[in-house]
C-alpha positions in Angstrom: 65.4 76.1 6.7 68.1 77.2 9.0 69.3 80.6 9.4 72.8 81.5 9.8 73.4 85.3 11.8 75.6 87.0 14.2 74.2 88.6 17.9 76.0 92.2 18.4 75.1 94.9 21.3 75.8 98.3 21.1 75.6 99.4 24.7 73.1 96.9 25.7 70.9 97.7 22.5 71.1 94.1 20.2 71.1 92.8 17.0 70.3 90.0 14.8 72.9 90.4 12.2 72.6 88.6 9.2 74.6 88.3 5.8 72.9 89.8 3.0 75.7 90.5 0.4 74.1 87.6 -2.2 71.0 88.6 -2.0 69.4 85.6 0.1 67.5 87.4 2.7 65.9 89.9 0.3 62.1 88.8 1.2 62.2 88.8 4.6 58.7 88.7 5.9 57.6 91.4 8.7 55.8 88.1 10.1 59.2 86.4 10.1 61.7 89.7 11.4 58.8 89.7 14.5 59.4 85.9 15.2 63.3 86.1 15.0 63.1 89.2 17.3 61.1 88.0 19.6 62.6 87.5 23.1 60.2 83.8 24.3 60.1 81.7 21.0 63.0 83.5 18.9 66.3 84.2 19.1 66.1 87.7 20.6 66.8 91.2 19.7 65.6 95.1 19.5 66.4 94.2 15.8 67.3 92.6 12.9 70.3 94.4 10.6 70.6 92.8 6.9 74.1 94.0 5.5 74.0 94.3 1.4 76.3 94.8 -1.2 76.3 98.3 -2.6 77.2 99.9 -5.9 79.7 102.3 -4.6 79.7 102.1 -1.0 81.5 99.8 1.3 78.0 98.1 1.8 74.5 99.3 2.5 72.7 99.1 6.5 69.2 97.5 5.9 67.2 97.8 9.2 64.0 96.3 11.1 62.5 97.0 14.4 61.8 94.0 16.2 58.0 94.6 14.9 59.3 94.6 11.1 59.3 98.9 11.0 62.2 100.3 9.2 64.1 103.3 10.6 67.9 104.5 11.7 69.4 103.1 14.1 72.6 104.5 15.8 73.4 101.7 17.9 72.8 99.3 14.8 74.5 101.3 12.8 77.6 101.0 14.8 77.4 97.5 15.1 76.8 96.9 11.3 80.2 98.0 11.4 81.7 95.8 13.1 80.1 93.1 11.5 80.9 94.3 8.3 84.8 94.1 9.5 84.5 89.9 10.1 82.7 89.9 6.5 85.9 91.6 4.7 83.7 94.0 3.5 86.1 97.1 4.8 89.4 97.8 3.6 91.0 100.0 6.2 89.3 101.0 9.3 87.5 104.1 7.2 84.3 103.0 6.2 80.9 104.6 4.0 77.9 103.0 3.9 74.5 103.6 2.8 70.9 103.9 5.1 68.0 104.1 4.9 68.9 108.3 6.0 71.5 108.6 3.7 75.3 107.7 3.2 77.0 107.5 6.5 80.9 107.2 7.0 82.4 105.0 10.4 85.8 104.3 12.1 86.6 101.3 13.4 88.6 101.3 16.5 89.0 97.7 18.3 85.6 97.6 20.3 84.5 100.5 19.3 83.2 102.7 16.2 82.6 106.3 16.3 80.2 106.7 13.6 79.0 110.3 12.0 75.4 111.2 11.7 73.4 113.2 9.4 73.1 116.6 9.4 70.4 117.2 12.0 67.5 120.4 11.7 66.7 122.8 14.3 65.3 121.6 17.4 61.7 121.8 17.4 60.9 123.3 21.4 57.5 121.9 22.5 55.8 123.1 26.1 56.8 120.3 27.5 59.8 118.4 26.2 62.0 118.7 22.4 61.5 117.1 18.9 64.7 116.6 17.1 64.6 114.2 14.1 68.3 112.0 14.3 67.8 109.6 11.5 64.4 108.4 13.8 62.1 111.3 15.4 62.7 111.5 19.2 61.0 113.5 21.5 63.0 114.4 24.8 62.1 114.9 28.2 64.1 116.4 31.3 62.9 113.8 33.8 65.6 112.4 36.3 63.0 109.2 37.4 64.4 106.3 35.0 63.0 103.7 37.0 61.7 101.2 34.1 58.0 101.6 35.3 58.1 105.3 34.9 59.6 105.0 31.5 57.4 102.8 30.0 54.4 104.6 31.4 55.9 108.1 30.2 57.1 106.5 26.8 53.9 105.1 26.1 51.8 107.6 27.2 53.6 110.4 24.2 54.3 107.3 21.6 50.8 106.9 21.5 49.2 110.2 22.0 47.1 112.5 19.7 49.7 114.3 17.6 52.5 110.7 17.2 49.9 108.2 17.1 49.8 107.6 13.9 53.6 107.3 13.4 54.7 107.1 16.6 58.1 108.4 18.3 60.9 107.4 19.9 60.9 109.1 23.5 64.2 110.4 25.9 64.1 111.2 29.6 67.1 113.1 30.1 69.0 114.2 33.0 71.6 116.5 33.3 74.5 116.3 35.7 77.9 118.4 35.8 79.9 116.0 33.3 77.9 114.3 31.9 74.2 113.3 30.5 71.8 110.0 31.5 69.1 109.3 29.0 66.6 106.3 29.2 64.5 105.6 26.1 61.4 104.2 25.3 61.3 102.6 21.5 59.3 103.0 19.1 59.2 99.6 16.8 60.1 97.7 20.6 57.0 99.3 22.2 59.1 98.9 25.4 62.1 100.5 27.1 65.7 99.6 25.7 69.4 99.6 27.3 70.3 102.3 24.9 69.3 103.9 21.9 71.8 105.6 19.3 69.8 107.7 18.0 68.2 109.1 21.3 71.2 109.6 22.8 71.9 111.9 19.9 69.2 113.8 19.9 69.0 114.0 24.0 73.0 115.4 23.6 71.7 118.1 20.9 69.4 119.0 23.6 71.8 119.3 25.9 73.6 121.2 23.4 71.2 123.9 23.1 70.1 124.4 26.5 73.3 125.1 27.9 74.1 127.6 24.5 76.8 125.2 23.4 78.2 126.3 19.5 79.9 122.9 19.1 81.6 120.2 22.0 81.0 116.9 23.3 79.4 115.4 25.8 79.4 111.7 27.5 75.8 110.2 28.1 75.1 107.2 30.3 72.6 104.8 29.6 71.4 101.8 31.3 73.9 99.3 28.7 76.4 101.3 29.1 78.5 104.8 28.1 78.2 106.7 24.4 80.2 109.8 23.6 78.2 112.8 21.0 80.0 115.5 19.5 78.2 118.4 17.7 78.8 121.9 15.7 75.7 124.1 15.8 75.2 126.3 12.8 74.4 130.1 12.9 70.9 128.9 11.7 70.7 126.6 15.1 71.3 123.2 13.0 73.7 120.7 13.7 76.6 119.4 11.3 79.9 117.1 12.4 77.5 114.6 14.5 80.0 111.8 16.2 78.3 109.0 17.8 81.4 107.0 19.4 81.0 103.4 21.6 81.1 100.1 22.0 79.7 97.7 19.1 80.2 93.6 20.5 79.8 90.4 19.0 78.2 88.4 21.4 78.1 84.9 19.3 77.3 83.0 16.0 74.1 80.7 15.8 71.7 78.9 13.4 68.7 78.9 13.6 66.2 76.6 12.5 62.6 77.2 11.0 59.9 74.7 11.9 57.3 73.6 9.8 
């Protein structure tokens, strides 16, 4: 059987994209969104994004982890976009969609798509670090060593601990500088570090947000793929509305791919 799909990046965090408006890639097999994913014997991604038709939205975001998990994904989310765009699925460059969090609405903008986020709840504050849910739970660090090593070892170390073992998290090391944020993620769903993570960034700028008593703004954050831009109003109960994700969503190329046996 061959496979036909699109490659995106969002800031160094990629995507299998495929086609899913007729319905062909309903039963998608965890087994088989694993294989595809994979970096040695498949094509290659941090996930796999199935675009469908919806009822009364543009179209609706369907997304794996490259283990077969579904979650939000920020970055995805973004690029779904895009690839919705070369599918003629958007009309103007105003776009709503559904996922798996909710309805979502997008602007397309050449390269890039600035995107707007669900409502997010108070930040939980932990003794050590900050749980902010973003569409995918995050926990966040301030921890200025993003050497890969100490990432993974940090990342894995929370991710699999007593109280997220079970259902695991998504963790930030964040630093922050005078103009700007740099956040390094460990995935959830990967089980590794990433380039960039859309909804970690977002959560890691909410942080931000409340630790320097900001009521609403924006903020640049540099990953290791690349440059995002978060913009934020916090409520008089400490909640977040008007959450912009803006950046770069890419096509890299078009292939086939063809299933053995």
């Amino acid at each position: 059987m061959a496979l036909q799909f699109a490659k995106y990046q969002g800031t160094g965090n990629d995507f299998i994209m495929l086609d899913n408006t007729h319905g062909a890639h309903d039963n998608l097999s965890t087994a088989v969104i694993s294989a595809l994913c994979d970096r040695k014997f498949g094509i290659g991604a941090d996930g796999l994004i199935a675009l469908k038709s919806h009822n009364t939205l543009d179209f609706q975001v369907v997304y794996y982890n490259a283990d077969g998990t579904q979650s939000f994904c920020g970055n995805g989310a973004r690029c779904a976009v895009a690839f919705a765009h070369t599918l003629g699925l958007l009309t103007n460059p105003h776009t709503n969609f559904m996922a798996i969090d909710g309805p979502h609405e997008a602007w397309l903008c050449q390269e890039e798509v600035r995107l707007k986020m669900a409502n997010v709840a108070p930040i939980l504050k932990l003794e050590n670090g900050y749980e902010v849910q973003t569409g995918s739970p995050h926990f966040i660090l301030e921890d200025s060593n993003h050497q890969s090593s100490h990432v993974v070892e940090v990342g894995r170390s929370i991710r699999y601990n007593e109280t997220y073992g079970n259902e695991g998290i998504n963790v930030n090391l964040m630093s922050i500088h005078e103009n700007h944020i740099q956040v390094a993620t460990y995935e959830r769903g990967v089980e590794d570090e990433t380039l960039s993570c859309g909804t970690g960034v977002t959560a890691a700028a909410l942080v931000f947000a409340q630790i320097k008593g900001l009521p609403s703004g924006k903020v640049k954050v540099q990953t290791k793929g690349g440059e995002l831009l978060v913009e934020w109003n916090r409520r008089p109960d400490a909640s977040f509305d008007e959450v912009y994700l803006t950046g770069p969503a890419k096509h890299v190329y078009n292939g086939t791919y063809e299933f053995k046996g």
